[in-house]
N, C-alpha and C positions, 0 to 999 in steps of 0.2 A: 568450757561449758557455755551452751547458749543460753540467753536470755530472751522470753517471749516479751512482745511489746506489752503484754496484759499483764506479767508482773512489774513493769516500770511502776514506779511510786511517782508520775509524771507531777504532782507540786510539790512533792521535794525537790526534782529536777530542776524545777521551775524556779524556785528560792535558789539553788546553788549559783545556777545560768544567770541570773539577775545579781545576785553579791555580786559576781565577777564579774558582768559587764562594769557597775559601778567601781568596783574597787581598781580596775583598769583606765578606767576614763571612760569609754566606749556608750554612745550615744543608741538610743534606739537603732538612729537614721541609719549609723556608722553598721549596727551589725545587720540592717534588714539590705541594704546592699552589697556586704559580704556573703551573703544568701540568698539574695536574690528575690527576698518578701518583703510582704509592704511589713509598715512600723506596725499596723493592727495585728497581723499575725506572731512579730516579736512578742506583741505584749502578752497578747493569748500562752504565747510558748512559756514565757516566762511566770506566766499564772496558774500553767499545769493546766488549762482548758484546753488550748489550742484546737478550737471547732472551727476555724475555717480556714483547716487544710484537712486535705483527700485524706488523712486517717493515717494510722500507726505510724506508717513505714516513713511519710513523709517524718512525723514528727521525730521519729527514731535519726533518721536520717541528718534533719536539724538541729538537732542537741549533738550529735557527733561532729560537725561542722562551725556548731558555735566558735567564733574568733578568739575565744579568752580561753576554753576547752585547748586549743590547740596551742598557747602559746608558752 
């Protein structure tokens, strides 16, 4: 089953992504170049806003690549 980016609950996301940077250690810095974004776009990601990046696909894309996601 797919999931459209419009039903993402992205600040629920956004809380889980952040527990686990912290519960890992994982610094802003550490995971905005694991992905290649500055620390303002982490933070957005991790706030469920993430308005400055190009839109769903990026953010879908980001939350799948998060460093604590994968480990």
């Amino acid at each position: 089953m797919t999931t459209s980016a419009d039903d993402i609950d992205w600040f629920g996301l956004g809380q889980v992504l952040c527990e686990a940077r912290d519960a890992g250690g994982f610094t802003h810095e550490s995971v905005a170049q694991e992905l290649c974004l500055s620390k303002k776009q982490i933070r957005a990601l991790e706030c469920g806003s993430f308005a400055p990046s190009p839109g769903d696909t990026v953010r879908s894309w980001c939350a799948r690549r998060y460093p604590i996601v994968r480990s």
